[in-house]
C-alpha positions in Angstrom: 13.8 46.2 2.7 13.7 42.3 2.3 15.7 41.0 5.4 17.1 41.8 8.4 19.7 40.6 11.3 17.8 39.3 13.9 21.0 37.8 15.6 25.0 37.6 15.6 28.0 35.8 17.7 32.0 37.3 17.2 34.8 35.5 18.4 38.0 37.7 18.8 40.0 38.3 16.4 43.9 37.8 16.0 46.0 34.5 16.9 43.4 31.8 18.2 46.3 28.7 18.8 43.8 26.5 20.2 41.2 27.2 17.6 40.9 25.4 14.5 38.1 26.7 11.2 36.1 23.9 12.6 35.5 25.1 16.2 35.4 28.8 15.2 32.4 28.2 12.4 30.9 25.9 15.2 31.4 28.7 18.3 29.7 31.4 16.0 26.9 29.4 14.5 25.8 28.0 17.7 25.8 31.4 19.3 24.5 33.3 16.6 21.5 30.9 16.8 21.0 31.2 20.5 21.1 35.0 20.4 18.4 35.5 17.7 16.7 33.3 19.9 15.8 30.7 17.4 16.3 26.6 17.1 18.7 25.0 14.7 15.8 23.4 12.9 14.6 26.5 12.0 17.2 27.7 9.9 16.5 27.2 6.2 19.6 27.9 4.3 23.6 28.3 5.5 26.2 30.5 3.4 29.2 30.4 4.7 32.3 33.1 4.0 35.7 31.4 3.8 38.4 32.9 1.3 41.1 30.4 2.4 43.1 30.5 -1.0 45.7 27.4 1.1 45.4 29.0 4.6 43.5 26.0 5.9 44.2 22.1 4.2 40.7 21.6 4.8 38.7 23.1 1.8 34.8 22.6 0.9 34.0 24.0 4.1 30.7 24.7 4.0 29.0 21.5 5.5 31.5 22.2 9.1 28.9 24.9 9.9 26.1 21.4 10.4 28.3 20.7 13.3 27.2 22.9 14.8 23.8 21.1 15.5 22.6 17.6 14.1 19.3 19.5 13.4 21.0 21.7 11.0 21.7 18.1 8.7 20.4 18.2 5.4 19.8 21.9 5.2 21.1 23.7 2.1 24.5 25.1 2.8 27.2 26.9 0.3 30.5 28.6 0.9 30.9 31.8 -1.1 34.2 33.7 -1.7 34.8 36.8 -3.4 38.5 37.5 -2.1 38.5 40.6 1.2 34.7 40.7 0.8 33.7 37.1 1.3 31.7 38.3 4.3 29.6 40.5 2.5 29.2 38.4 -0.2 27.8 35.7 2.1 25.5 38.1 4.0 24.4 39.4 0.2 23.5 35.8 -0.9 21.7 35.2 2.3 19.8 38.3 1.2 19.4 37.1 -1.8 17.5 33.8 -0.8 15.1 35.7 1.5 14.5 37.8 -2.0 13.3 35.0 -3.9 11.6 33.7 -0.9 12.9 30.4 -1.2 14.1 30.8 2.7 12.6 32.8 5.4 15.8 32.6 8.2 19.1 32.1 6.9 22.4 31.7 8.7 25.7 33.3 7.6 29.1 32.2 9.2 32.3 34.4 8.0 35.8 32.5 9.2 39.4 32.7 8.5 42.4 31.4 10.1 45.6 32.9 8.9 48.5 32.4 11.8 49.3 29.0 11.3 50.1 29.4 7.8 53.7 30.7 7.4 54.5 34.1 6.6 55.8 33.6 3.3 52.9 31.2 2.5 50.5 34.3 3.7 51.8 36.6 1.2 51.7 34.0 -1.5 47.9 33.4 -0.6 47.3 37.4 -0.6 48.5 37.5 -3.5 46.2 35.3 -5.4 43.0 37.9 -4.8 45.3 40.1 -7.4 45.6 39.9 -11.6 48.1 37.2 -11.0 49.3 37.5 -14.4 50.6 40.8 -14.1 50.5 41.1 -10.2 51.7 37.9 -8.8 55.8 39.0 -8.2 54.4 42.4 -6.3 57.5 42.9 -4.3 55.7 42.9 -0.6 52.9 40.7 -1.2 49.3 42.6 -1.0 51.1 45.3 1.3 53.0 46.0 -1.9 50.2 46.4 -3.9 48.7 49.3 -1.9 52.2 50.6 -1.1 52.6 51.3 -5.6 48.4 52.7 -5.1 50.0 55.2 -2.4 53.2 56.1 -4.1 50.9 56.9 -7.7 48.1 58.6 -4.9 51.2 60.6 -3.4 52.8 61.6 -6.4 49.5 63.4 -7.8 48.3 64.6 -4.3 51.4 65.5 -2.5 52.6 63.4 0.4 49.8 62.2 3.0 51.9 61.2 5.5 50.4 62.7 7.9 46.5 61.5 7.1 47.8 58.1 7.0 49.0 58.4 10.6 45.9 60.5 12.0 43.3 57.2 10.3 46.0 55.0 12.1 46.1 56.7 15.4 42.0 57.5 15.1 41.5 53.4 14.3 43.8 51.8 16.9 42.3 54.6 19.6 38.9 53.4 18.6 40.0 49.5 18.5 40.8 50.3 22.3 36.9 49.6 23.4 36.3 47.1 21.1 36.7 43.5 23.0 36.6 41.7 19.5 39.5 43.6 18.6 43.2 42.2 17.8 45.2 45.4 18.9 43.5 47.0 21.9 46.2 50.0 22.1 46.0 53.5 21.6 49.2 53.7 20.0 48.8 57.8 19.4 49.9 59.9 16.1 52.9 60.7 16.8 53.8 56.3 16.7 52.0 56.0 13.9 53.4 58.9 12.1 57.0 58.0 12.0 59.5 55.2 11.2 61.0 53.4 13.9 62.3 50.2 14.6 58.7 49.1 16.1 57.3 50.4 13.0 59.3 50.1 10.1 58.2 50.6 6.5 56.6 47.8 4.8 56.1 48.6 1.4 56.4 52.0 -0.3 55.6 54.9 2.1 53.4 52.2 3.8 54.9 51.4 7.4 53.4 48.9 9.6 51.0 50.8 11.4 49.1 51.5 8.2 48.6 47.7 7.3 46.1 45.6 8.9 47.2 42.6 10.9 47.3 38.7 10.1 44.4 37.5 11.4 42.5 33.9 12.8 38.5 34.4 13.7 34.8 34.4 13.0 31.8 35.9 13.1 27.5 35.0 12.4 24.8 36.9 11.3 20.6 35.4 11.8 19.1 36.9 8.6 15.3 37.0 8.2 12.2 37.8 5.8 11.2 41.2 7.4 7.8 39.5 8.5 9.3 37.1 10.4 11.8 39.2 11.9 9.1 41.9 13.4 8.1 38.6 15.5 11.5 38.3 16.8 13.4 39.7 19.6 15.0 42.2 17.8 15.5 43.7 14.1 18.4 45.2 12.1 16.7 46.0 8.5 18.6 46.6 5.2 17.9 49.7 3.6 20.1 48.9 0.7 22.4 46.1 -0.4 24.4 47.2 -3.4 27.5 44.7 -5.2 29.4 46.5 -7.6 32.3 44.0 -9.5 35.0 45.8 -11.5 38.3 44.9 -13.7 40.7 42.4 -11.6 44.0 44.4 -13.9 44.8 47.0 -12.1 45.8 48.2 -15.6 42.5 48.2 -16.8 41.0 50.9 -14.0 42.3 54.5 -12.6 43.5 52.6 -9.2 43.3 55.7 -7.6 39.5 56.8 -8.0 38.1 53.3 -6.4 35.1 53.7 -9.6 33.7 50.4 -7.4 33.4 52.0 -4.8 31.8 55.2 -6.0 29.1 53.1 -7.7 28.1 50.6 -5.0 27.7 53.9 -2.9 25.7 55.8 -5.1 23.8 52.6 -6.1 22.9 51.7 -2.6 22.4 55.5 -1.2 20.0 55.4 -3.8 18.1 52.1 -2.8 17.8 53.4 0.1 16.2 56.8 -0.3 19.4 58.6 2.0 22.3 60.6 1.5 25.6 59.7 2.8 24.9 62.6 5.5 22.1 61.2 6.7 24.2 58.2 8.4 25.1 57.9 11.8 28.2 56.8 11.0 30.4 53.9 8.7 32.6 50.9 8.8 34.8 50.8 6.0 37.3 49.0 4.4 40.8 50.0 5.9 43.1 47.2 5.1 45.6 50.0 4.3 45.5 53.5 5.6 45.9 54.6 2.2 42.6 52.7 1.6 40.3 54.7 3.4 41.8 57.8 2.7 40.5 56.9 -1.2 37.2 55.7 0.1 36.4 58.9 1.7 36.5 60.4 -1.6 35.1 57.5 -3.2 32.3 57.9 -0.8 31.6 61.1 -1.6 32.9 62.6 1.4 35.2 64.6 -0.1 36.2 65.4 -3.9 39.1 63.3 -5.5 42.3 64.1 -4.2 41.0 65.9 -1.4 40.6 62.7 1.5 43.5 64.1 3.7 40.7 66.9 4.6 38.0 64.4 6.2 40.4 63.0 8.9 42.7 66.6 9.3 39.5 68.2 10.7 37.8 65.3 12.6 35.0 64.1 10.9 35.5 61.2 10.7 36.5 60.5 14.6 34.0 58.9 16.9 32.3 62.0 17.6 32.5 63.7 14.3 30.0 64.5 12.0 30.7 61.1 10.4 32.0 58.6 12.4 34.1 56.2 10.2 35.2 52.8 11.9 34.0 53.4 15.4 35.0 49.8 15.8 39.3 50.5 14.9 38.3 48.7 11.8 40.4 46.4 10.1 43.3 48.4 10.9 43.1 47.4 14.8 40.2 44.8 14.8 42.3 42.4 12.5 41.1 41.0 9.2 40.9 37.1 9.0 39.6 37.5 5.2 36.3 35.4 5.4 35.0 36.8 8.3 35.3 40.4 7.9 32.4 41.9 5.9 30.3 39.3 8.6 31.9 41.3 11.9 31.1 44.4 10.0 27.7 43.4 9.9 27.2 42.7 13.0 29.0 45.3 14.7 27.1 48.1 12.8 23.5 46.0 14.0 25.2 46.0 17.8 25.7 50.0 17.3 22.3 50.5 16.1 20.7 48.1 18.9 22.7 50.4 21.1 24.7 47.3 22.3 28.3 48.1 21.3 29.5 49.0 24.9 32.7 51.2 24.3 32.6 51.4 20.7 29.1 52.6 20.7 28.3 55.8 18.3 26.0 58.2 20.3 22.5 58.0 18.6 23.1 55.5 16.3 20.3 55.4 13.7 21.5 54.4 10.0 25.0 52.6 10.3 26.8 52.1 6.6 29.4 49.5 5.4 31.8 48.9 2.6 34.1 46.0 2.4 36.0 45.5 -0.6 38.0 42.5 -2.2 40.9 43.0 -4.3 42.3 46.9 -4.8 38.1 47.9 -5.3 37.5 45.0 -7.4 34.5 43.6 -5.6 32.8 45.9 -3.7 29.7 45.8 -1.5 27.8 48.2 0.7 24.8 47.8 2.8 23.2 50.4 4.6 21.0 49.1 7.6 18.7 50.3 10.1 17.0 49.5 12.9 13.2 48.0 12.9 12.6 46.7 16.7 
């Protein structure tokens, strides 16, 4: 246990017109401070999340979080990336600093602003977190490249269908309470389950309801040294932090076991001295339906090729016996790429502060997160509890 969130800030997520990365980094920093209930000054090291791969013109972006406060001038600040999971990888790195001890409060911004970019451009840009020697013409952008992972995962398993649509249905009803959330609707199975003209197919057996949306937004995380975080207002603790990298070819892996994903799990399960029953419940990485039906096996929830089961008999609905995405995940919450691993940080230490309103898990104790970038190429998974 070396750190802890001590505060966060969340902007909403989806098509922010009148925002720019600028005034999003600068809403969440400023209010991330404010809630742990510290001063600028005392911040001793910024990391800041930002993919942006051409969706903003401005690049080096990790000294617009010091707008945020003159007193945050001169502090050491870097911008991470590490494709879907540039959140995670920031909050890791912040980890990582209160490790060594060279920092005892560290402030992580996650931001993304996707909507201004053309849609063409988008896919381009999605395009360049894959093996673009080999991946780069995917027919369908990144859509495309989980639509060929669902055909190969249909063609050994028999058709999911109808598991795609119930984790749709489950994460949009669930996206419903969250107010961060890009898609409040419940749009119910039996949309998500068939083609239509309001939900065509996108890519492979992939229609629109099982791809996460385009999305502009931020998030913050406070991270502290444990010590100093027990004098705070309030404590999130990691239990475990686990990073897990694997092959960028697709060619190179079995793309339908998610091995990265397996690993970080069992590494950080591990750390933390828990099996995966023992959490409360999990936000995971859905940026394709198809997605988190692997990660429930990858997880351990299920054996291979047996995923379908976990969201057939409820357990992983709100009140099943484990929750996964309580939030609507990316899947109704949005994904602006840099900020996504942050909100899932901070939404799992609002459930376990008991402070997530209508997304809250009854008796949250241990919340779990994976965010992956790439098809399970970086992976990351923290498991966090509660201290104060």
């Amino acid at each position: 246990m070396t750190g802890c969130i001590v505060g966060w800030a969340h902007t909403p997520f989806g098509r922010l017109e009148a925002e720019s990365v600028e005034s999003l980094i600068v809403r969440v920093a400023t209010d991330a401070i404010a809630d742990a209930g510290i001063a600028p000054a005392d911040v001793d090291e910024i990391v800041l999340g930002h993919f942006n791969a051409g969706f903003s013109a401005q690049d080096f972006t990790a000294s617009l979080v010091l707008q945020a406060s003159p007193d945050l001038r001169f502090k050491r600040a870097t911008r991470v990336e590490n494709a879907c999971a540039t959140g995670s990888a920031a909050v890791h790195q912040g980890l990582r600093a209160l490790e060594a001890k060279a920092a005892r409060i560290v402030l992580v911004v996650g931001v993304e602003q996707m909507t201004t970019t053309p849609g063409p451009e988008i896919g381009k840009n999605l395009l360049k977190a894959s093996y673009v020697k080999d991946e780069a013409n995917t027919e369908g952008g990144f859509a495309g490249v989980f639509g060929k992972i669902a055909n190969a995962y249909f063609q050994k398993y028999g058709d999911q269908s109808d598991a795609l649509a119930m984790i749709a249905a489950k994460n949009h009803k669930n996206g419903v309470g969250n107010p961060y959330a890009q898609l409040r609707k419940d749009l119910g199975y039996e949309f998500c389950r068939h083609e239509s003209e309001k939900n065509p197919f996108v890519a492979g057996p992939l229609k629109r309801t099982d791809c996460s949306l385009v999305s502009d937004g931020a998030a913050a995380v406070v991270l502290a040294d444990v010590e100093t975080a027990l004098q705070m207002k309030k404590a999130v603790a990691f239990r475990a932090a686990a990073h897990v990298q694997d092959f960028l070819p697709m060619a190179k892996r079995d793309i339908l076991k998610f091995e990265g994903c397996t690993q970080a799990w069992a590494r950080a399960l591990a750390q933390a001295g828990l099996a995966l029953t023992d959490l409360s419940f999990v936000e995971t990485h859905d940026c394709f339906t198809v997605a988190e039906l692997i990660e429930y096996e990858a997880m351990g929830l299920t054996p291979e090729g047996q995923g379908a089961r976990a969201i057939a008999e409820g357990w992983t609905q709100k009140d099943g016996k484990l929750p996964v995405n309580p939030s609507g995940g990316l899947k109704a919450k949005g994904h602006p790429i840099g900020a996504t691993g942050v909100s899932m940080h901070a939404l799992t230490a609002m459930q376990l502060c008991g402070a997530a309103g209508d997304i809250q898990v009854r008796d949250a104790r241990l919340g779990g997160i994976f965010n992956m970038g790439g098809a399970a190429v970086a992976n990351y998974v923290s498991v966090l509890e509660r201290i104060k």
